[in-house]
N, C-alpha and C positions, 0 to 999 in steps of 0.2 A: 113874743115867741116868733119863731124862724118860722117861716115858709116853707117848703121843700118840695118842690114840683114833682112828682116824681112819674118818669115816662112812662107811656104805655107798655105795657107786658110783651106784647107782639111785634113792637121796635126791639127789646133788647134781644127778643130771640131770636129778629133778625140779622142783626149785629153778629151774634155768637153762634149763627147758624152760617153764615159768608169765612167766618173768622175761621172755624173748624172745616169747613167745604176747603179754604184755601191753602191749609198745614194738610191736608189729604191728597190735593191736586199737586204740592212743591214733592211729597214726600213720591207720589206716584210716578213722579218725571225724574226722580233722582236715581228712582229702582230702574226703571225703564230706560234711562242714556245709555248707562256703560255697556249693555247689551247689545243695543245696535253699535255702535263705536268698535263692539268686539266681534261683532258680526263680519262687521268692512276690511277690520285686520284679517280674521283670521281667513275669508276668503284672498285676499293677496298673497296670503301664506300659502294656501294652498293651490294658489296658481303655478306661483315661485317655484315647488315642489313635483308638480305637473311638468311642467318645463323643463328644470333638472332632469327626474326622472326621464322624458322623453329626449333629451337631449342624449344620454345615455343608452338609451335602446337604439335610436339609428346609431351611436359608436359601433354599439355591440352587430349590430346589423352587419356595419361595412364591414368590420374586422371578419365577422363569418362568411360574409361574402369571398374576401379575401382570402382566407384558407381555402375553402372551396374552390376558388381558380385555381390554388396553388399547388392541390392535391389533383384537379381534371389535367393539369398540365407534366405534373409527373407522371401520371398512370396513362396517357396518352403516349408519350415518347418510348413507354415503356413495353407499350404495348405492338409499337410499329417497326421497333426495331428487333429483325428475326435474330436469336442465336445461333453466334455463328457455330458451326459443326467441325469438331477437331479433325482436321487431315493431318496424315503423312506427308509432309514434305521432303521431297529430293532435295536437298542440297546438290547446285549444281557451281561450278567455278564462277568465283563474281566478273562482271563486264567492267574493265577499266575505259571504256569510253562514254563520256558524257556530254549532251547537248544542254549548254547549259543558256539558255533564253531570258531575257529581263521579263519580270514577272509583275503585270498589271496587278495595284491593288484593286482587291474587289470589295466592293461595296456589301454592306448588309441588303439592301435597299435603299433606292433612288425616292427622291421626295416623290414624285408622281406616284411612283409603285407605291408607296404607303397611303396615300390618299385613295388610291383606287381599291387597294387591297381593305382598307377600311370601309371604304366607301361598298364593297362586296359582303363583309362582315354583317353590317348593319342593314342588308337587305333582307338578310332572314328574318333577324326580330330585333327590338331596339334594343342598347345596349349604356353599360354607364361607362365614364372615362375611366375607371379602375378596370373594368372589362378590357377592353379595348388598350387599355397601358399592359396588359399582365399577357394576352393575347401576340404583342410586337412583341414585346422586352424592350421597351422603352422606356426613357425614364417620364416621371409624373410631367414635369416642364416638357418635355418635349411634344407628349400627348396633349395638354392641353392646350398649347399654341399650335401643333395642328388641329384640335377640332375647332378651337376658335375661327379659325380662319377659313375652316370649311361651313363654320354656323352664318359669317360674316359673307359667303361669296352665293350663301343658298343652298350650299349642296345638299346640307341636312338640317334635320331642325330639333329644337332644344327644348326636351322638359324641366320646365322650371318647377313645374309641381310637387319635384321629388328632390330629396338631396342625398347622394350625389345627382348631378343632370343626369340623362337617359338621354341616349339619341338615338333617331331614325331618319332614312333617309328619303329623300324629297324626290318628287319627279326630275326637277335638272340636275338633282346627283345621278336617278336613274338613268338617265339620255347619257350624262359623260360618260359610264365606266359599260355603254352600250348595250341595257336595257332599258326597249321602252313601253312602255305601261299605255296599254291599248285601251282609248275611250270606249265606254261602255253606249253602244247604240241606242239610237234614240227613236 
C-alpha cells in the first residue's frame, strides 16, 4: 500500500486563502486604473476648454471695447459741431481777382505733437493701444511703434497683466510734456 502524506489542513487554507486574497487585489486594481487615467484626461480636457472659452471672451471683450470707441467718437463730433442756421444770402457780383499763394502742405501732426498729445491722453487714466489708435486715427502699426518707443525711452509704462497692454504715464513722461508731480513732504 501507498503512502499518502497528506498536509496539514491550515497549509492548504493558507494557500487558497493568498490564492483568492490575490484574484481580489488584480481585480481591484483593474477597476480602479482606468479611473484615475480618466481622471488626468479629462482634467486636460477641461483645461483645453477653459482656455478656449477664455480665449474667446477677451476677443469678445476687445471687439466691445471697440464699438464703444467707435460709437463715443461718432456721438462726440456730433455733438461739437453746432447747425449751421439757414441765411439769406445776397448775391453780390463775383471778384475776378485772385491772390494766388504756393500752399504749405500741412501735416496731421508732427511726431513730437503725437507723443506729447498722447503722452497728455494717458495722464488722466491708463489706456490700451486700441484706445489710443481709435483716439489719433492712426493706424494699428503706427500706434504701436510709437508707444514702443515711448515704453523703450521711459516715458510710460506697460501692463503686461492685461491683454491688450494698458499704458500709463511715468514721472519723466510727466517732466517732458511739462507736468511735474510734486514729492510728497517728509
Amino acid at each position: 500500500m501507498m503512502l499518502v502524506d497528506i498536509p496539514d489542513v491550515g497549509v492548504i487554507l493558507g494557500i487558497f486563502a493568498s490564492f483568492i486574497g490575490g484574484l481580489v487585489a488584480i481585480t481591484a486594481y483593474n477597476k480602479i486604473k482606468p479611473r484615475l487615467t480618466s481622471d488626468a484626461k479629462n482634467a486636460k480636457i477641461l483645461t483645453e476648454r477653459l482656455q478656449y472659452y477664455e480665449n474667446l471672451l477677451i476677443d469678445m471683450k476687445i471687439r466691445l471695447d471697440s464699438v464703444e470707441m467707435a460709437q463715443e467718437t461718432q456721438e462726440i463730433p456730433q455733438a461739437q459741431i453746432p447747425k449751421p442756421k439757414e441765411q439769406k444770402v445776397q448775391q453780390e457780383p463775383p471778384v475776378t481777382t485772385r491772390e494766388e499763394k504756393p500752399r504749405e502742405r500741412i501735416q496731421n501732426m508732427q511726431f513730437g505733437n503725437v507723443t506729447d498729445h498722447v503722452l497728455r491722453l494717458i495722464t488722466e487714466k491708463s489706456m490700451t493701444s486700441r484706445d489710443i489708435q481709435v483716439t489719433l486715427g492712426r493706424t494699428r502699426e503706427h500706434t504701436s511703434r510709437m508707444l514702443k518707443k515711448l515704453f523703450e525711452e521711459g516715458l510710460v509704462e506697460r501692463d503686461m497683466t492685461t491683454k491688450p497692454f494698458s499704458y500709463k504715464i511715468t514721472d519723466k513722461g510727466l517732466t517732458r510734456i511739462g507736468i511735474v508731480k510734486m514729492a510728497p513732504a517728509q
